[in-house]
C-alpha positions as CSV (number, residue, x, y, z in Angstrom):
1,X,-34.9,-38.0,-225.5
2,X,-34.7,-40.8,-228.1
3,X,-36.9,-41.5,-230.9
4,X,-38.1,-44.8,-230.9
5,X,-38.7,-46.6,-234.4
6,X,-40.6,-49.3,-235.7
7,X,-39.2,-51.0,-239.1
8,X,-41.3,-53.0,-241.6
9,X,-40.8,-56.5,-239.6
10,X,-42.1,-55.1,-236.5
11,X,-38.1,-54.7,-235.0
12,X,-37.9,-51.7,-232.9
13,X,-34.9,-49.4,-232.7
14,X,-33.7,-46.7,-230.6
15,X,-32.8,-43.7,-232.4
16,X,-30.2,-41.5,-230.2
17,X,-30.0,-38.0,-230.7
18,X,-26.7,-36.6,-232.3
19,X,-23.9,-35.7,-229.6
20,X,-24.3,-32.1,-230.0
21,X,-27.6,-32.3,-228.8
22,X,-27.4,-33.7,-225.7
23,X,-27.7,-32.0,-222.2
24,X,-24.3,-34.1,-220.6
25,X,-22.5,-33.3,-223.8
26,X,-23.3,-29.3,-223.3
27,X,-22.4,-29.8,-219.4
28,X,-19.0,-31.4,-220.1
29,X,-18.4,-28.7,-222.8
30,X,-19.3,-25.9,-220.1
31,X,-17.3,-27.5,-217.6
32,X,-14.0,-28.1,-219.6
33,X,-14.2,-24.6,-221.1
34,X,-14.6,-22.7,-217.2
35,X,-11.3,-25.0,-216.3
36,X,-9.6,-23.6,-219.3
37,X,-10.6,-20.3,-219.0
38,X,-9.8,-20.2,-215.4
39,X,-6.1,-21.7,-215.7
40,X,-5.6,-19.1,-218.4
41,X,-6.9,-16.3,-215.6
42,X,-4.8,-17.4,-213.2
43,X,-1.6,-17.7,-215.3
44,X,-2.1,-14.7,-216.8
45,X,-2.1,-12.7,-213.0
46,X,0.6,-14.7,-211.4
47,X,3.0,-13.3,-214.5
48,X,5.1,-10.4,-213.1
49,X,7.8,-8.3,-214.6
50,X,10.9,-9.1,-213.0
51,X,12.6,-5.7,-214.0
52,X,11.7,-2.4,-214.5
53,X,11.0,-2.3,-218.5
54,X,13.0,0.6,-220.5
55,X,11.3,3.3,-222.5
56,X,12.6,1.5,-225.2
57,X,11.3,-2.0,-224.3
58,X,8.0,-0.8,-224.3
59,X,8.0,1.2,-227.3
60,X,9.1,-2.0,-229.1
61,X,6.1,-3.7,-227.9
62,X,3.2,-1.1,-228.3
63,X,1.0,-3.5,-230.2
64,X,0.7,-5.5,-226.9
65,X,0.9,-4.5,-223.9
66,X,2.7,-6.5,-221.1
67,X,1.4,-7.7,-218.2
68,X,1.6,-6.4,-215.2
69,X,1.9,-7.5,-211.4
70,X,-1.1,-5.9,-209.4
71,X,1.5,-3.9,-207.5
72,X,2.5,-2.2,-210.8
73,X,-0.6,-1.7,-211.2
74,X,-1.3,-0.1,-207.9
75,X,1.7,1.8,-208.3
76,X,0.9,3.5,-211.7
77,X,-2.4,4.2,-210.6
78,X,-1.4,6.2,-207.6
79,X,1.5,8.0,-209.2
80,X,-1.2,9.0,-211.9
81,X,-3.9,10.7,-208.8
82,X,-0.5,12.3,-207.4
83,X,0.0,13.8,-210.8
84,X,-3.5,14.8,-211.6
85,X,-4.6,15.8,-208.3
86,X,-1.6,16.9,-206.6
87,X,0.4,18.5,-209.7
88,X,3.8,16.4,-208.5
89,X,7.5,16.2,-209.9
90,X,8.7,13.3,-211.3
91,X,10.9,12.9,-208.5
92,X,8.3,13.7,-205.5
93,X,6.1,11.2,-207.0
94,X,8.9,8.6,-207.2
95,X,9.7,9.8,-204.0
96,X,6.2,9.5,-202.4
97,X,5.6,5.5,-203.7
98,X,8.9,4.6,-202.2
99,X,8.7,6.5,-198.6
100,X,8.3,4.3,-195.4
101,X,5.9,7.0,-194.5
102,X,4.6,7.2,-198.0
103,X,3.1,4.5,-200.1
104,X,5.8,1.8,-199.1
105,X,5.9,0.7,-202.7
106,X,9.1,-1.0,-203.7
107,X,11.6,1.1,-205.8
108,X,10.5,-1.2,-209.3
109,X,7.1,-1.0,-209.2
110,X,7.5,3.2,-208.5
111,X,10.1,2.9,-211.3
112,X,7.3,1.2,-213.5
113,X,4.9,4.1,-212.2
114,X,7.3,6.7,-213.1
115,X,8.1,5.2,-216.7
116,X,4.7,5.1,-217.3
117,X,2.3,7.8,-215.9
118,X,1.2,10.2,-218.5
119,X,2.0,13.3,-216.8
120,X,3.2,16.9,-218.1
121,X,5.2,17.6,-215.6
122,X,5.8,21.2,-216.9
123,X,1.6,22.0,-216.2
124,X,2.1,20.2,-212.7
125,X,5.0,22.8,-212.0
126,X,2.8,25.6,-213.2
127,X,0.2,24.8,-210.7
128,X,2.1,24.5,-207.5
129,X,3.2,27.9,-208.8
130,X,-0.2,29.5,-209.6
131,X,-1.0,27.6,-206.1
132,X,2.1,29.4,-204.0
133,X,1.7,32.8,-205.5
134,X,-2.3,32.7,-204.6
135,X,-2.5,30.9,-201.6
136,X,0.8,31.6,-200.1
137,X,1.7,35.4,-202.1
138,X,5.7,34.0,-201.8
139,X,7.7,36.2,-204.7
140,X,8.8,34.6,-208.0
141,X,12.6,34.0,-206.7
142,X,10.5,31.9,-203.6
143,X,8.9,30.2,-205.8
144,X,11.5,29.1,-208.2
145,X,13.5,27.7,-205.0
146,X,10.5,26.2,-203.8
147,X,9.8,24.5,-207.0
148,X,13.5,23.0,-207.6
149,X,14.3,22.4,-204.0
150,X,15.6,19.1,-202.8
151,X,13.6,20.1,-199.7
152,X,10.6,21.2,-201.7
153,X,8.8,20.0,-204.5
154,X,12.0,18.5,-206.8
155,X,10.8,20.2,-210.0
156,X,13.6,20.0,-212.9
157,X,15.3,23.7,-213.8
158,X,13.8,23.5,-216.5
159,X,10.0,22.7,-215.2
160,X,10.5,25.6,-212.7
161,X,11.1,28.2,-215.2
162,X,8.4,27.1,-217.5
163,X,6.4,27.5,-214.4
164,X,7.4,30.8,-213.5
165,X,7.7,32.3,-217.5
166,X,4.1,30.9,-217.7
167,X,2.8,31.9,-214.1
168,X,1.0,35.5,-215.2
169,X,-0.8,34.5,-218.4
């Protein structure tokens, strides 16, 4: 509201209150600042990585992270409840995202997913072991196979027989 004022000669004057304090200026400000914000939202989401990013790539860049398409999002997330819940190879994980009677995801975003899940594979290989010698009492030769086949759960050599050196302790 303005101040009205009298001088000495009887003149009246209007004395308007600085900018900052007015209720249009605070509206416009609110206003302009929700259009920028929301432009800024939106170009952020509609940003999508066209490749899949190299090990490398994103080691180079580890002070920011890039940003992602919602379906590499989606992606990473389920690849990390079939790691954590399932105890899944690398490959039946990749495997699983990319099936028609899977997860239908398409082969770059389960690439992102596998290049980026934080998953020790060699404690997921362990547990499908500890699970089929409980559960299923198969012999450690069955297991192995089971654990490295093609057919089966497409551990690496290598993650099989830390599985089965580490399956009795």
């Amino acid at each position: 509201m303005s101040k009205k004022i009298v001088d000495e000669n009887g003149n009246t004057y209007v004395q308007k209150k600085p900018i900052y304090k007015r209720v249009l200026f605070w509206i416009v400000a609110i206003v302009i600042i929700v259009m920028f914000g929301s432009m800024a939202t939106k170009n952020i989401s509609s940003k999508t990585i066209s490749s899949s990013p190299s090990k490398s790539s994103s080691k180079s860049s580890s002070s920011s992270k890039p940003k992602v398409s919602a379906e590499f999002s989606a992606a990473l997330a389920k690849a990390k409840t079939y790691s954590d819940t399932m105890s899944m190879s690398k490959q039946g994980i990749y495997d699983q995202l990319t099936s028609e009677a899977g997860e239908k995801f398409p082969a770059d975003a389960a690439q992102y997913a596998i290049d980026n899940v934080k998953a020790d594979y060699n404690k997921n290989a362990l547990n499908k072991a500890k699970t089929y010698q409980e559960k299923m009492s198969m012999s450690v030769d069955s297991i192995h196979d089971q654990l490295v086949s093609a057919a089966g759960e497409k551990f690496t050599t290598a993650q099989a027989d830390y599985a089965i050196a580490n399956l009795n302790k």
